[in-house]
N, C-alpha and C positions, 0 to 999 in steps of 0.2 A: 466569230463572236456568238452565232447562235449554237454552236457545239458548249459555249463554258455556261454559255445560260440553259444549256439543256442538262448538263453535268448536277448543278447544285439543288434543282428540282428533283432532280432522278434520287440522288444521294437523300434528302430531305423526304420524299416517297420512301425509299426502303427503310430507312430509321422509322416510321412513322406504323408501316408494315411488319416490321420485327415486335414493335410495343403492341401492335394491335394483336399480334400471334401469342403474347407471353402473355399478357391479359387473359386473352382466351382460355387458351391452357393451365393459367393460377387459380381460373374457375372451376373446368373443369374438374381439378383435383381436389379443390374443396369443396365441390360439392358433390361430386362420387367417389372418391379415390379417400384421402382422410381429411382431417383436420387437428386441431388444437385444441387441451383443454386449459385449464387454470384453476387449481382445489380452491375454493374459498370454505372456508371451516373446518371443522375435526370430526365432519361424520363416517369418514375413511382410516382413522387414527386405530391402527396403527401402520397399515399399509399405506396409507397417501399422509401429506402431511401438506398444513395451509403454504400456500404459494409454490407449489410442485407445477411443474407444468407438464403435459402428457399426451403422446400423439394417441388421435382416437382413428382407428378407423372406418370406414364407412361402403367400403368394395363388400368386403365381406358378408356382412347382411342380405345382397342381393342373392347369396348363396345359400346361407344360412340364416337360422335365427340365431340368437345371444344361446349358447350352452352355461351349463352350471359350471358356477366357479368364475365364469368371466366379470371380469369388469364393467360396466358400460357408462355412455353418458346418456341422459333420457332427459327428455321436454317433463319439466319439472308437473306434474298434475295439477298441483293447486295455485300457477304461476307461469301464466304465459311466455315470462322476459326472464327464468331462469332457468337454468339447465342442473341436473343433479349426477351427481357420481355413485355409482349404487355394485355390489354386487348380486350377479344372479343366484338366486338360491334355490329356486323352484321351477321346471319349465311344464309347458300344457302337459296336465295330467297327473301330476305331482300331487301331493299334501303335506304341508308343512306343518306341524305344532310343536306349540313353544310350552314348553312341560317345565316346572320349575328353574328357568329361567336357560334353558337347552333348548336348541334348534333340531326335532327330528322331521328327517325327509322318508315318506313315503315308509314309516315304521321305525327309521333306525336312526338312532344319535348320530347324527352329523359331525364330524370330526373337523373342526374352524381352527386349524392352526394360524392362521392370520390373523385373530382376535386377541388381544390380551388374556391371559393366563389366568382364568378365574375368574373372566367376565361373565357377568350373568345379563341374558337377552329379556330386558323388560316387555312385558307385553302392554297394550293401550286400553283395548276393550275385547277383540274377539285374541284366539290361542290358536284357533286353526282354518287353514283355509285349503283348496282345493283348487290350484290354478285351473282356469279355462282354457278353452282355445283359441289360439292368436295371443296369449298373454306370459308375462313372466310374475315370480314372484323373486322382490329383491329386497335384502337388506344394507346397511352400512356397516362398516367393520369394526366402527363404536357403537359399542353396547351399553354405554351408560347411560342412564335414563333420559329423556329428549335430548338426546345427542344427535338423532338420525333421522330425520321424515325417511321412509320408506314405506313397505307396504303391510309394514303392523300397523302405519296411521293413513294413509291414502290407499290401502288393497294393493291388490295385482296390475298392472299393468299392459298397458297392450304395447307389441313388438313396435308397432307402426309408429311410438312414441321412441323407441330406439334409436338415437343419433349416430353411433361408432362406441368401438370395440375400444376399451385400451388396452395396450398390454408394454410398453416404452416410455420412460421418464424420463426426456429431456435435458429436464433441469430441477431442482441444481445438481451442478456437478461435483459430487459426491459420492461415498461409496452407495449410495440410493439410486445413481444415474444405472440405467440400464432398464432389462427387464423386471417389469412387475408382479410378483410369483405372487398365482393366481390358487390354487391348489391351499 
């Protein structure tokens, strides 16, 4: 008898051991490896669209910063409890100006195939800036006029506020699902 009563303990230990390992490990990867996002709005329009959802990563960064052209997700500036979806447009050392309603980098027209066809990029108050170090300069991929907090209305950014890379959509599954071409 003490062998079946040592049997259902033992069994009831390693189920309890397995949860405690997956746990661990679901940590783990969400909080080095990647995580998830969720578009709320149309300041990504026309590359993201509301309720896309998109693995971000987060390994990455430990390697690198966010290069241009990436997507990221960022601890929103003016909002502790939300997160923004922005691309990189500008990295330290950069200057951007917004010249009749054009994005030039570092002297030359930017070429934003990811934007609508004749978008023109509003500016708020200043046209140009000159990222620092430790920081990114981003925008949204809607350009019509407050469509986008970025960093014509909140500045540059710093890395450290950089949560993961996206670069994969999820969902829905549509001809959308897949890679999110960054370029």
């Amino acid at each position: 008898m003490d062998k079946d009563d040592k049997e259902p303990k033992s069994e009831a230990f390693e189920w309890i051991k397995s949860i405690a390992i997956a746990v661990v490990i679901a940590i783990i990867i969400k909080t080095f490896i990647f995580n998830t996002t969720y578009v709320l709005g149309n300041s990504m329009y026309p590359t993201l669209h509301e309720k896309d959802r998109l693995f971000a990563v987060k390994i990455s960064l430990f390697f690198r910063g966010p290069n241009r052209g990436d997507i990221i997700v960022l601890q929103a500036p003016d909002s502790l409890k939300k997160d923004y979806i922005k691309r990189v447009i500008g990295v330290e050392g950069d200057r951007i100006d917004i010249i009749d309603g054009k994005v030039y980098l570092n002297g030359e027209m930017l070429i934003e195939d990811y934007i609508d066809p004749g978008a023109y990029t509003h500016i708020y108050s200043e046209s140009t800036w000159v990222v620092p170090k430790g920081q990114v300069f981003v925008l949204g991929d809607n350009r019509e006029e407050g469509a986008s907090k970025d960093s014509r209305y909140f500045g540059c950014i710093d890395i450290d506020t950089v949560k993961g890379i996206t670069g994969f959509r999820y969902f829905p599954f549509d001809n959308r699902f897949g890679s999110i071409n960054k370029d």
